[in-house]
C-alpha atoms as one frame of an Amber mdcrd trajectory, in Angstrom:
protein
  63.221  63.483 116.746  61.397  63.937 119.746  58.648  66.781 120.526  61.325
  67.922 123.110  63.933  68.520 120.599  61.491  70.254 117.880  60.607  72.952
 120.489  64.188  73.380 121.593  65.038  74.108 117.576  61.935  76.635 117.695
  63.039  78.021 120.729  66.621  78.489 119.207  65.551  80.077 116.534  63.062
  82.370 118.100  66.022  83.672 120.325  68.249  84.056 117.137  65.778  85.885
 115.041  64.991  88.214 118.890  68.765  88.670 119.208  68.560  90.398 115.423
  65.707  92.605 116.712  67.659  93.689 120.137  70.328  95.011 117.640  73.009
  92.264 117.560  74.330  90.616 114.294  71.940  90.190 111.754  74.071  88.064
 109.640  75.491  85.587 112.304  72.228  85.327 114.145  69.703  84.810 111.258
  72.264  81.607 109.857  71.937  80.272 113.619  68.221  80.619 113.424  68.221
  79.437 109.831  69.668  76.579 110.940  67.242  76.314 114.067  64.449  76.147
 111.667  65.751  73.935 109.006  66.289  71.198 112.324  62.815  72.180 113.182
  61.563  71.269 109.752  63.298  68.170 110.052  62.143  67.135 113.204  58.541
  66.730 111.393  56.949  67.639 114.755  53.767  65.560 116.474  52.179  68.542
 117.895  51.124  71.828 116.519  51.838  75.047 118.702  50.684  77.730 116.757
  51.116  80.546 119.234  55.382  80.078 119.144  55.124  79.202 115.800  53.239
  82.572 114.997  55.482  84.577 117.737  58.536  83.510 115.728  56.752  83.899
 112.410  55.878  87.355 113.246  59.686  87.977 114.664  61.424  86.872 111.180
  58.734  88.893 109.287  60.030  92.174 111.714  63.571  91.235 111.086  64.008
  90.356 107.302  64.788  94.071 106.902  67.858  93.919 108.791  68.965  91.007
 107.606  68.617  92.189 104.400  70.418  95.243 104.844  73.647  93.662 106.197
  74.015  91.425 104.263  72.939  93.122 100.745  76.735  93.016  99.824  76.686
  89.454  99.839  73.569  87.846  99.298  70.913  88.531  96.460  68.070  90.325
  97.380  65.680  87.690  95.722  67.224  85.219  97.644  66.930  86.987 101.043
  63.395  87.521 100.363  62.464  83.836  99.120  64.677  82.214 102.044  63.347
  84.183 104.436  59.634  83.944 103.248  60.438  79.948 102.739  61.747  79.811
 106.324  58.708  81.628 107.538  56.335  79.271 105.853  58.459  76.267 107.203
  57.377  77.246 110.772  54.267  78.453 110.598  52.473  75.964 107.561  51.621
  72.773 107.874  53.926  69.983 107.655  51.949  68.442 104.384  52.236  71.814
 102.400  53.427  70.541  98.860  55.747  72.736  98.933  57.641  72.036 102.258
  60.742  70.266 100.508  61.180  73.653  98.294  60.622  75.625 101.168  63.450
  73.840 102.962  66.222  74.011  99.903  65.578  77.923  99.503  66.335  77.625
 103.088  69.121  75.798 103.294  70.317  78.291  99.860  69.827  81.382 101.973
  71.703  79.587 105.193  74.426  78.865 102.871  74.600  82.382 101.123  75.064
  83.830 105.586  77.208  81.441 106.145  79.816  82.880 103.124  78.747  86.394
 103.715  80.008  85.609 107.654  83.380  84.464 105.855  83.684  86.902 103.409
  83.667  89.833 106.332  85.436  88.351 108.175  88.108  87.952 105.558  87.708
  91.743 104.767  87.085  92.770 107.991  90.873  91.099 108.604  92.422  92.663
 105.105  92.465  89.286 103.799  96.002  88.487 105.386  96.254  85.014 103.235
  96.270  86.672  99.821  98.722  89.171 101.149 100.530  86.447 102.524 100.553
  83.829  99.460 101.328  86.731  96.995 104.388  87.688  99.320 105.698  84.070
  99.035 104.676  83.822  95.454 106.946  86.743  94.607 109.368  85.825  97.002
 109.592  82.220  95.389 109.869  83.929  92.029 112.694  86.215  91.987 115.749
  85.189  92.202 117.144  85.443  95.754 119.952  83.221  95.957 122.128  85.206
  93.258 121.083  88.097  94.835 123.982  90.658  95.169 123.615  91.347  98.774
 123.818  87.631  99.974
């Protein structure tokens, strides 16, 4: 990957992390810029820019609260708190750290964990229509409706 594309992946994920501080979704936003970083980590950059590293950094630190908060119902708090200080260290260490490859799977863990927690809301959020739906069709399929007396 190029030095272009590993400051477009910082950049994304220094607007997802902002968007979390400006009030929107903390859930939705912090897998985008979960995702951002985990690119960025991949992209095993050339050049050091510590000042958007730290900005960013400094942004995630501010936000892990909130993140935390929404999506407590979902995701372990231990988790939360190791992916986001793993995701931290991924953009502001260096790219030798020992630890970088463990840094990235508690990531990735934590970017999973969102991803279901987006899912599962959105399932209650909805009154999880496909259980209601299959159980309908399940009972339906289960009685016996072609003796029934009325047909």
């Amino acid at each position: 990957m190029s030095l272009f594309d590993y400051c477009s992946h910082l950049t994304e994920a220094r607007c997802r992390f902002s968007r979390i501080a400006g009030g929107c979704d903390p859930i939705e936003n912090a897998f985008g810029g979960l995702d951002a970083v985990l690119q960025a980590a991949a992209a095993e950059p050339k050049a050091d820019l510590p000042q958007l590293a730290d900005e960013i950094g400094a942004i995630m630190l501010r936000v892990t609260p909130l993140i935390a908060e929404a999506a407590g119902k979902w995701v372990a708090r231990e988790l939360m708190n190791m992916g986001m200080t793993a995701a931290i260290a991924l953009v502001t260490g260096p790219a030798d750290d020992p630890l970088r490859y463990d840094q990235q799977c508690y990531v990735a863990l934590l970017r999973c964990d969102l991803g279901a927690a987006i899912c599962r809301r959105e399932i209650a959020r909805r009154g999880d229509p496909l259980v209601r739906a299959v159980g309908v069709q399940r009972a339906w399929s289960a009685s016996d409706h072609n003796e029934h007396s009325l047909q």
